[in-house]
N, C-alpha and C positions, 0 to 999 in steps of 0.2 A: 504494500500500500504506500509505504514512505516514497518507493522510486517511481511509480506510476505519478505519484503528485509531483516530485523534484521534474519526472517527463514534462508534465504538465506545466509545469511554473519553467521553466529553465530558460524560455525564452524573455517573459519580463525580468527575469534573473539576472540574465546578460544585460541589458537594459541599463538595470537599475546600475552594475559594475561599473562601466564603459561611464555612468554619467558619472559615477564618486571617482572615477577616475583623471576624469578630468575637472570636476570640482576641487581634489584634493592636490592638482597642481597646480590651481590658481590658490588655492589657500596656503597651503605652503610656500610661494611665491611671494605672497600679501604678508605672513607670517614673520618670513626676513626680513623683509623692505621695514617691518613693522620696529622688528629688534637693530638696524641697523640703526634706523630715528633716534629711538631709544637711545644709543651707546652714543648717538654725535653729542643726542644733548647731554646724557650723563659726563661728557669730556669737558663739555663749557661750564659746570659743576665744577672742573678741578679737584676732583674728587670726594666732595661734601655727601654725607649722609639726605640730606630735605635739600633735592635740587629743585627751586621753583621754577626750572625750564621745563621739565616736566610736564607741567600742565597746558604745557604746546602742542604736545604730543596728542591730547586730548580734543583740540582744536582742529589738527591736522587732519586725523582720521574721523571725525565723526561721523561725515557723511558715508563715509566708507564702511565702518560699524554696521550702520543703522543699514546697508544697503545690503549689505552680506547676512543680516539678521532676517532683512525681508527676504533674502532667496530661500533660507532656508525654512523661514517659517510656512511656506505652504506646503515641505515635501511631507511630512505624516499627512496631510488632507491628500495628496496627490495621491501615495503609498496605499491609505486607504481607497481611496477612489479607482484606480489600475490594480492591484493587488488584492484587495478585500472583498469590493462586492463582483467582478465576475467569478471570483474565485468558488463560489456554491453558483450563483444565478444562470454561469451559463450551462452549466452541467443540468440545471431544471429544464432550462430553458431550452435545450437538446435532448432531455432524457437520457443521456448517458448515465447517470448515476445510477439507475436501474442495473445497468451490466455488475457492475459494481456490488451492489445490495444482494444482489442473485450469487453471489460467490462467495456465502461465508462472513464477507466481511460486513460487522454491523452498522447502523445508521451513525450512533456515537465515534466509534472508532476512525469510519470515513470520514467524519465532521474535526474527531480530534487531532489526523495525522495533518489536516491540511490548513486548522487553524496554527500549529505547530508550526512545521515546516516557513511557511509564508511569515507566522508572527515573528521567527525566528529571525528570516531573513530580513524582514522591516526595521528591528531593533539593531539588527549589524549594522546597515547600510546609514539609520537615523543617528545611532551613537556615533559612527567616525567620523560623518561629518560635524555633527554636534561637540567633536571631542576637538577637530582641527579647527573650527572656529572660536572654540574657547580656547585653544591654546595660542591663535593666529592675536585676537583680541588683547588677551591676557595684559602685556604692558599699557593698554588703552583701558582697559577697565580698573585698572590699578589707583589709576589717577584723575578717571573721567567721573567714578561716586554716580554711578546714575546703572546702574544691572539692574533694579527693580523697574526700570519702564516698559511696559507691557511690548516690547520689541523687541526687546533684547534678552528679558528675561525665558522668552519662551526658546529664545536658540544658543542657548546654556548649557552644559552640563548634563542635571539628569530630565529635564524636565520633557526633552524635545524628543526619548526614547517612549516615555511615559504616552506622548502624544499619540504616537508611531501604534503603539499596544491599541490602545484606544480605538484610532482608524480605523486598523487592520476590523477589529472585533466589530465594531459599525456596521462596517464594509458589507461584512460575512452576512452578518445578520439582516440588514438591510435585503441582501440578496436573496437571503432565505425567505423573505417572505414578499420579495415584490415579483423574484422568480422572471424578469426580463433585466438581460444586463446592461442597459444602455441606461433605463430607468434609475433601475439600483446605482450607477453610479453618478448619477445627477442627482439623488438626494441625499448620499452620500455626504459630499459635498458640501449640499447646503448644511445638513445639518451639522457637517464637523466644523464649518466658517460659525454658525451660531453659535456653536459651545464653545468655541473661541476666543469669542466676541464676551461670551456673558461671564465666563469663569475671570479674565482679568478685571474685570471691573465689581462682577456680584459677589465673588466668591475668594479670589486672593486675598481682599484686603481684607478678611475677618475669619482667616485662618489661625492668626493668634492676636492673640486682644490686642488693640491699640493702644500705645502711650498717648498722652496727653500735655499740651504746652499752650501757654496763650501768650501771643505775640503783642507787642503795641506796636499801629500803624502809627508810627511818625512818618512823613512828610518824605526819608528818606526810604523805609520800608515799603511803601506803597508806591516810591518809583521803581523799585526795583524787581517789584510784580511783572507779569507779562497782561497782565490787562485787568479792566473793569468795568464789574455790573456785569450781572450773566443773562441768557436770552432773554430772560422777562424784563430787565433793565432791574433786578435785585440789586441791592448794594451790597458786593459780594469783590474780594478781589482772587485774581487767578493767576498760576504758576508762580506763588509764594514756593521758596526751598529752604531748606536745611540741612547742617551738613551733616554728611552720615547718617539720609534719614530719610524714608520714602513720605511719603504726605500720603494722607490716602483720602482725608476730609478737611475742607476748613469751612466754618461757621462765616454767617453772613457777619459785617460790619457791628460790631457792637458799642457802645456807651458804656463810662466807668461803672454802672448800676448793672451791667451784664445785660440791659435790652436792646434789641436789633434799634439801629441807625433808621431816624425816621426817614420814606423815601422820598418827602419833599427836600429837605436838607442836603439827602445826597444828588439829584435829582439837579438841583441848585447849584452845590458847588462842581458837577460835572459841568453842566450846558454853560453857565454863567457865576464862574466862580471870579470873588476880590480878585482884581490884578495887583500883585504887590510890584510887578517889575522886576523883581531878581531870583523868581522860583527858577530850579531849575529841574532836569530831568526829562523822563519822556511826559511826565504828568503835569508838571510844569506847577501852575496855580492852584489844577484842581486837590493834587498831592496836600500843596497846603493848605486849602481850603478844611480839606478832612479831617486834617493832623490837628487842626484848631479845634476839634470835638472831641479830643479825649480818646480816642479809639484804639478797638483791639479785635484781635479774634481767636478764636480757639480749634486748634490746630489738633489732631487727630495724627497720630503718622506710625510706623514701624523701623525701626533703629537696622541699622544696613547689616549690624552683626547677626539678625535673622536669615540670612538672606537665604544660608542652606537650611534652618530649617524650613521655611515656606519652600525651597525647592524639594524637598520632603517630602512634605506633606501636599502642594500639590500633586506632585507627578505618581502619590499614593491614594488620592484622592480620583485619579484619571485611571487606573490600576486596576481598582476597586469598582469604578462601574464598568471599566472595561471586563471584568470577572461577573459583574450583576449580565452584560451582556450576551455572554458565553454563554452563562446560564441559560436564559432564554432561548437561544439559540438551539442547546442540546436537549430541551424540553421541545421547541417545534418539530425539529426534525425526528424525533421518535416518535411525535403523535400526528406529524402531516401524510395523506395517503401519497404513496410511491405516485 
Protein backbone atom coordinates (compact mmCIF):
# COMPACT_ATOMS: atom_id res chain seq x y z
CA UNK A 1 0.00 0.00 0.00
CA UNK A 2 2.93 2.47 1.01
CA UNK A 3 4.53 2.03 -2.73
CA UNK A 4 1.33 2.19 -4.64
CA UNK A 5 0.76 5.78 -2.95
CA UNK A 6 4.68 6.80 -3.05
CA UNK A 7 3.50 5.57 -7.23
CA UNK A 8 0.94 7.72 -6.97
CA UNK A 9 2.35 10.83 -5.31
CA UNK A 10 5.87 10.68 -6.93
CA UNK A 11 5.14 12.92 -9.59
CA UNK A 12 3.92 16.03 -7.29
CA UNK A 13 6.82 14.79 -5.20
CA UNK A 14 9.39 15.73 -8.00
CA UNK A 15 7.59 18.94 -8.04
CA UNK A 16 7.51 19.84 -4.86
CA UNK A 17 11.96 18.92 -4.99
CA UNK A 18 12.92 20.79 -8.03
CA UNK A 19 10.89 23.83 -6.59
CA UNK A 20 12.82 23.67 -2.78
CA UNK A 21 15.56 23.27 -4.93
CA UNK A 22 15.65 26.14 -6.21
CA UNK A 23 14.12 28.10 -3.54
CA UNK A 24 16.98 26.83 -1.31
CA UNK A 25 19.45 28.43 -3.73
CA UNK A 26 18.19 31.65 -3.62
CA UNK A 27 17.96 31.59 0.06
CA UNK A 28 21.08 30.50 0.65
CA UNK A 29 22.40 33.12 -1.71
CA UNK A 30 20.09 35.88 0.35
CA UNK A 31 21.56 34.13 3.41
CA UNK A 32 25.20 35.24 2.73
CA UNK A 33 24.63 38.48 1.06
CA UNK A 34 22.71 38.77 4.47
CA UNK A 35 25.88 37.65 6.87
CA UNK A 36 28.40 39.53 4.70
CA UNK A 37 26.17 43.08 5.67
CA UNK A 38 26.31 41.94 8.92
CA UNK A 39 30.23 41.59 9.28
CA UNK A 40 30.82 45.00 7.19
CA UNK A 41 28.86 46.71 9.70
CA UNK A 42 30.19 44.69 12.75
CA UNK A 43 33.91 46.11 11.32
CA UNK A 44 32.79 49.86 11.51
CA UNK A 45 31.86 48.79 15.34
CA UNK A 46 35.69 48.39 15.72
CA UNK A 47 34.88 45.76 17.57
CA UNK A 48 32.22 47.00 20.31
CA UNK A 49 29.85 44.52 21.84
CA UNK A 50 26.19 47.12 21.01
CA UNK A 51 27.09 48.02 17.40
CA UNK A 52 24.39 50.72 16.65
CA UNK A 53 25.02 50.14 12.81
CA UNK A 54 23.36 47.28 13.23
CA UNK A 55 20.16 48.58 13.17
CA UNK A 56 20.90 49.39 9.37
CA UNK A 57 20.88 46.18 8.77
CA UNK A 58 17.27 46.10 9.60
CA UNK A 59 16.47 48.88 7.31
CA UNK A 60 18.30 47.32 4.44
CA UNK A 61 16.41 44.02 4.23
CA UNK A 62 13.04 44.78 5.38
CA UNK A 63 11.41 44.66 2.29
CA UNK A 64 13.35 41.74 1.53
CA UNK A 65 12.05 39.86 4.96
CA UNK A 66 8.68 40.79 4.46
CA UNK A 67 8.93 39.49 0.75
CA UNK A 68 10.54 36.04 1.33
CA UNK A 69 7.88 35.67 4.22
CA UNK A 70 5.10 36.24 1.77
CA UNK A 71 6.50 33.56 -0.71
CA UNK A 72 6.56 31.34 1.76
CA UNK A 73 3.56 31.95 3.52
CA UNK A 74 1.11 30.45 0.91
CA UNK A 75 3.00 27.19 0.40
CA UNK A 76 1.15 24.95 3.28
CA UNK A 77 -2.24 26.40 1.41
CA UNK A 78 -0.67 25.41 -1.98
CA UNK A 79 0.64 21.94 -0.33
CA UNK A 80 -2.66 21.43 0.88
CA UNK A 81 -4.42 22.51 -2.17
CA UNK A 82 -2.19 20.19 -4.91
CA UNK A 83 -1.24 17.54 -2.33
CA UNK A 84 -4.20 17.11 0.12
CA UNK A 85 -7.46 17.25 -1.43
CA UNK A 86 -6.84 15.37 -4.95
CA UNK A 87 -5.13 13.15 -2.91
CA UNK A 88 -8.80 10.90 -1.77
CA UNK A 89 -11.11 13.08 -4.39
CA UNK A 90 -9.74 11.95 -7.25
CA UNK A 91 -9.53 8.24 -6.50
CA UNK A 92 -13.62 8.89 -5.65
CA UNK A 93 -13.94 10.76 -8.38
CA UNK A 94 -12.59 7.63 -10.64
CA UNK A 95 -13.58 4.88 -8.52
CA UNK A 96 -10.40 3.54 -8.28
CA UNK A 97 -10.29 3.01 -4.67
CA UNK A 98 -12.78 0.38 -5.17
CA UNK A 99 -9.77 -1.88 -6.70
CA UNK A 100 -8.05 -1.13 -3.75
CA UNK A 101 -10.92 -1.83 -0.94
CA UNK A 102 -11.43 -5.37 -2.84
CA UNK A 103 -7.84 -6.47 -1.92
CA UNK A 104 -7.75 -6.96 1.62
CA UNK A 105 -6.76 -3.64 2.31
CA UNK A 106 -9.05 -1.75 4.79
CA UNK A 107 -10.90 1.79 4.25
CA UNK A 108 -8.60 3.06 7.50
CA UNK A 109 -5.58 1.65 6.44
CA UNK A 110 -5.95 3.18 2.72
CA UNK A 111 -6.81 6.44 4.23
CA UNK A 112 -3.84 6.17 6.98
CA UNK A 113 -0.98 5.19 4.58
CA UNK A 114 -1.74 8.14 2.22
CA UNK A 115 -2.43 10.68 4.96
CA UNK A 116 1.07 9.55 6.19
CA UNK A 117 3.05 9.33 3.32
CA UNK A 118 1.92 12.83 1.78
CA UNK A 119 1.75 14.48 5.48
CA UNK A 120 5.19 13.27 5.75
CA UNK A 121 6.29 14.61 2.75
CA UNK A 122 4.51 18.27 3.24
CA UNK A 123 6.33 18.62 6.68
CA UNK A 124 9.85 17.93 4.92
CA UNK A 125 9.50 20.14 2.05
CA UNK A 126 7.46 23.04 4.61
CA UNK A 127 10.21 22.65 7.48
CA UNK A 128 13.43 23.22 5.14
CA UNK A 129 12.40 25.87 3.66
CA UNK A 130 10.84 27.30 6.83
CA UNK A 131 14.24 26.23 8.55
CA UNK A 132 16.58 28.22 5.55
CA UNK A 133 14.52 31.34 5.95
CA UNK A 134 14.96 31.52 9.49
CA UNK A 135 18.39 30.85 9.27
CA UNK A 136 18.60 33.23 5.84
CA UNK A 137 16.78 36.01 8.26
CA UNK A 138 18.29 35.31 11.45
CA UNK A 139 20.98 38.44 11.77
CA UNK A 140 17.61 40.68 10.40
CA UNK A 141 15.48 39.55 13.20
CA UNK A 142 18.12 39.96 15.61
CA UNK A 143 17.89 43.54 15.48
CA UNK A 144 14.74 44.31 13.57
CA UNK A 145 12.24 43.30 17.25
CA UNK A 146 9.33 42.87 15.09
CA UNK A 147 8.96 38.32 14.59
CA UNK A 148 5.50 38.64 16.03
CA UNK A 149 3.96 40.58 12.94
CA UNK A 150 1.50 38.36 11.49
CA UNK A 151 4.04 37.94 8.21
CA UNK A 152 6.63 36.99 9.45
CA UNK A 153 5.76 35.08 12.36
CA UNK A 154 4.00 32.49 10.25
CA UNK A 155 7.33 31.78 8.01
CA UNK A 156 9.36 30.96 11.21
CA UNK A 157 10.50 28.05 12.68
CA UNK A 158 7.83 25.73 13.87
CA UNK A 159 4.83 27.22 13.00
CA UNK A 160 4.97 27.03 9.04
CA UNK A 161 5.22 22.88 9.55
CA UNK A 162 2.30 23.11 11.90
CA UNK A 163 0.45 24.92 8.91
CA UNK A 164 1.73 22.33 6.34
CA UNK A 165 -0.03 19.40 8.83
CA UNK A 166 -3.16 21.21 8.93
CA UNK A 167 -3.54 21.80 4.91
CA UNK A 168 -2.60 18.51 4.13
CA UNK A 169 -5.47 17.14 6.73
CA UNK A 170 -8.01 19.83 5.19
CA UNK A 171 -7.14 18.99 1.93
CA UNK A 172 -7.92 15.01 2.43
CA UNK A 173 -10.82 15.74 4.02
CA UNK A 174 -12.37 18.24 2.08
CA UNK A 175 -11.96 15.67 -0.79
CA UNK A 176 -13.44 13.14 1.02
CA UNK A 177 -16.51 14.60 1.14
CA UNK A 178 -16.96 16.81 -1.97
CA UNK A 179 -15.60 13.61 -3.81
CA UNK A 180 -14.77 16.20 -7.21
CA UNK A 181 -11.10 17.32 -7.26
CA UNK A 182 -11.08 20.53 -8.92
CA UNK A 183 -13.98 21.47 -6.28
CA UNK A 184 -12.20 20.02 -3.32
CA UNK A 185 -9.22 22.19 -4.12
CA UNK A 186 -10.82 25.51 -4.43
CA UNK A 187 -12.39 25.33 -1.15
CA UNK A 188 -9.47 24.12 0.07
CA UNK A 189 -8.04 27.08 -0.35
CA UNK A 190 -10.52 29.23 0.73
CA UNK A 191 -10.87 27.83 3.77
CA UNK A 192 -7.09 27.49 4.72
CA UNK A 193 -6.71 31.76 3.53
CA UNK A 194 -9.69 32.08 6.35
CA UNK A 195 -8.14 30.27 9.15
CA UNK A 196 -5.20 32.23 8.26
CA UNK A 197 -6.70 35.27 8.40
CA UNK A 198 -8.74 34.70 11.77
CA UNK A 199 -6.05 32.67 13.86
CA UNK A 200 -3.42 35.98 13.63
CA UNK A 201 -5.75 38.35 14.76
CA UNK A 202 -8.72 36.02 16.81
CA UNK A 203 -6.70 33.69 18.39
CA UNK A 204 -2.68 34.51 18.67
CA UNK A 205 -3.11 37.33 20.62
CA UNK A 206 -4.85 35.48 23.60
CA UNK A 207 -2.96 32.54 23.79
CA UNK A 208 -1.21 33.78 26.95
CA UNK A 209 -2.66 36.58 28.91
CA UNK A 210 -1.68 39.92 28.20
CA UNK A 211 0.41 42.24 30.12
CA UNK A 212 -0.74 45.58 30.65
CA UNK A 213 0.80 49.24 30.55
CA UNK A 214 -0.65 52.77 30.18
CA UNK A 215 1.04 55.13 28.08
CA UNK A 216 0.72 59.00 28.21
CA UNK A 217 0.12 60.65 24.97
CA UNK A 218 2.31 63.76 25.03
CA UNK A 219 2.59 65.74 22.04
CA UNK A 220 5.80 63.63 21.30
CA UNK A 221 4.16 60.10 21.68
CA UNK A 222 1.36 60.77 19.52
CA UNK A 223 3.71 61.99 16.74
CA UNK A 224 5.22 59.06 16.75
CA UNK A 225 2.19 56.99 16.13
CA UNK A 226 1.47 55.97 12.42
CA UNK A 227 -1.80 57.46 12.42
CA UNK A 228 -5.36 58.78 13.92
CA UNK A 229 -8.80 58.05 14.72
CA UNK A 230 -9.99 54.70 13.31
CA UNK A 231 -12.74 54.18 10.44
CA UNK A 232 -15.48 55.60 12.49
CA UNK A 233 -13.20 58.67 13.13
CA UNK A 234 -12.81 57.03 17.15
CA UNK A 235 -10.28 58.97 19.00
CA UNK A 236 -8.17 56.14 18.89
CA UNK A 237 -4.35 56.28 17.86
CA UNK A 238 -2.59 53.54 15.75
CA UNK A 239 0.95 51.62 15.23
CA UNK A 240 1.98 52.96 18.88
CA UNK A 241 5.26 50.32 19.77
CA UNK A 242 7.30 49.15 22.36
CA UNK A 243 10.23 47.78 22.61
CA UNK A 244 10.48 44.07 23.14
CA UNK A 245 6.98 43.91 22.94
CA UNK A 246 4.07 42.89 20.45
CA UNK A 247 0.96 45.24 21.09
CA UNK A 248 -1.81 43.27 20.48
CA UNK A 249 -4.62 46.05 21.86
CA UNK A 250 -4.79 49.80 22.69
CA UNK A 251 -7.78 51.46 24.30
CA UNK A 252 -9.32 54.59 22.66
CA UNK A 253 -8.00 58.03 23.95
CA UNK A 254 -8.47 58.42 27.59
CA UNK A 255 -8.67 61.58 30.33
CA UNK A 256 -6.68 61.60 33.80
CA UNK A 257 -10.39 60.09 35.38
CA UNK A 258 -9.74 56.82 33.00
CA UNK A 259 -12.95 58.01 30.54
CA UNK A 260 -12.72 57.99 26.66
CA UNK A 261 -11.70 61.45 25.09
CA UNK A 262 -14.81 63.37 24.20
CA UNK A 263 -15.33 63.10 20.39
CA UNK A 264 -16.08 66.72 19.91
CA UNK A 265 -12.62 67.63 21.50
CA UNK A 266 -10.85 65.23 19.52
CA UNK A 267 -12.84 65.91 16.46
CA UNK A 268 -11.79 69.77 17.07
CA UNK A 269 -8.23 69.52 17.73
CA UNK A 270 -7.96 67.11 14.59
CA UNK A 271 -9.99 69.23 11.72
CA UNK A 272 -9.16 72.76 13.47
CA UNK A 273 -6.64 72.57 16.12
CA UNK A 274 -4.78 76.17 18.02
CA UNK A 275 -1.88 76.98 15.66
CA UNK A 276 0.91 77.54 18.08
CA UNK A 277 3.47 77.86 15.07
CA UNK A 278 6.26 75.77 16.32
CA UNK A 279 4.45 72.16 16.65
CA UNK A 280 6.26 69.91 15.11
CA UNK A 281 6.03 66.24 13.64
CA UNK A 282 3.80 64.42 11.39
CA UNK A 283 0.85 65.69 13.63
CA UNK A 284 2.03 68.87 13.96
CA UNK A 285 -0.71 71.16 16.19
CA UNK A 286 -3.05 68.43 16.25
CA UNK A 287 -0.26 66.38 18.51
CA UNK A 288 -0.46 69.32 20.69
CA UNK A 289 -3.75 70.04 20.74
CA UNK A 290 -4.20 66.55 22.42
CA UNK A 291 -1.37 66.48 24.71
CA UNK A 292 -3.10 69.60 26.26
CA UNK A 293 -5.92 67.20 27.69
CA UNK A 294 -4.12 65.15 29.84
CA UNK A 295 -4.13 61.92 27.83
CA UNK A 296 -3.23 58.26 28.00
CA UNK A 297 -4.11 54.90 26.85
CA UNK A 298 -3.85 51.54 27.96
CA UNK A 299 -1.93 49.21 26.17
CA UNK A 300 -2.48 45.44 26.16
CA UNK A 301 0.65 43.80 24.54
CA UNK A 302 2.94 40.21 24.96
CA UNK A 303 6.65 40.64 25.81
CA UNK A 304 8.94 39.36 22.63
CA UNK A 305 10.45 36.64 25.23
CA UNK A 306 7.20 34.76 24.54
CA UNK A 307 7.78 34.41 21.37
CA UNK A 308 8.57 30.45 21.30
CA UNK A 309 6.00 29.82 23.60
CA UNK A 310 3.12 31.24 21.34
CA UNK A 311 5.10 29.45 18.58
CA UNK A 312 4.14 26.48 20.72
CA UNK A 313 1.31 26.78 21.22
CA UNK A 314 0.16 27.91 18.03
CA UNK A 315 1.53 25.53 15.73
CA UNK A 316 -0.11 22.96 18.72
CA UNK A 317 -3.13 24.51 18.51
CA UNK A 318 -3.04 23.98 14.24
CA UNK A 319 -1.82 20.19 15.23
CA UNK A 320 -4.75 19.41 17.37
CA UNK A 321 -7.45 20.39 14.81
CA UNK A 322 -5.56 19.00 12.39
CA UNK A 323 -5.98 15.50 14.58
CA UNK A 324 -10.00 16.61 15.27
CA UNK A 325 -9.68 16.56 11.22
CA UNK A 326 -8.23 13.11 10.65
CA UNK A 327 -10.69 12.17 12.83
CA UNK A 328 -13.56 12.91 10.93
CA UNK A 329 -12.01 11.83 8.08
CA UNK A 330 -11.50 8.07 9.26
CA UNK A 331 -15.03 8.01 10.77
CA UNK A 332 -16.52 9.05 6.97
CA UNK A 333 -14.72 6.95 5.04
CA UNK A 334 -15.67 3.65 7.07
CA UNK A 335 -19.22 4.70 7.13
CA UNK A 336 -19.42 6.21 3.22
CA UNK A 337 -20.81 3.41 0.77
CA UNK A 338 -18.00 2.36 -1.65
Amino acid sequence: MSWLTWRQFRVPALVGVVALALFTAYVVHLGLDVRDAEHAYRAQCAGRSDCPRLAQLAVDYENTSLYLAALLAPVPGLLGMFWGAPLVARELEAGTQRLVWNQSVTRRRWLAVKLTVVGLAAMAVTGVAAALVTWAMSPVDRVADNRFSTVLFGARNLAPVAYAVFAVVLGVLIGLVVRRTVPAMAVTALVFVVVQFLVPNLVRPHLLPARHVTLPMTASAINQARGLGGITGAPVVKGLTLPDAWITDVSELRTRDGTALDRAIFDRCFTDPPRTGAAEGPFGDTATCLADHDLHVDVAYQPVGRYWSVQWLESGCYLLLAGLLAAVAFRRVQRRPS
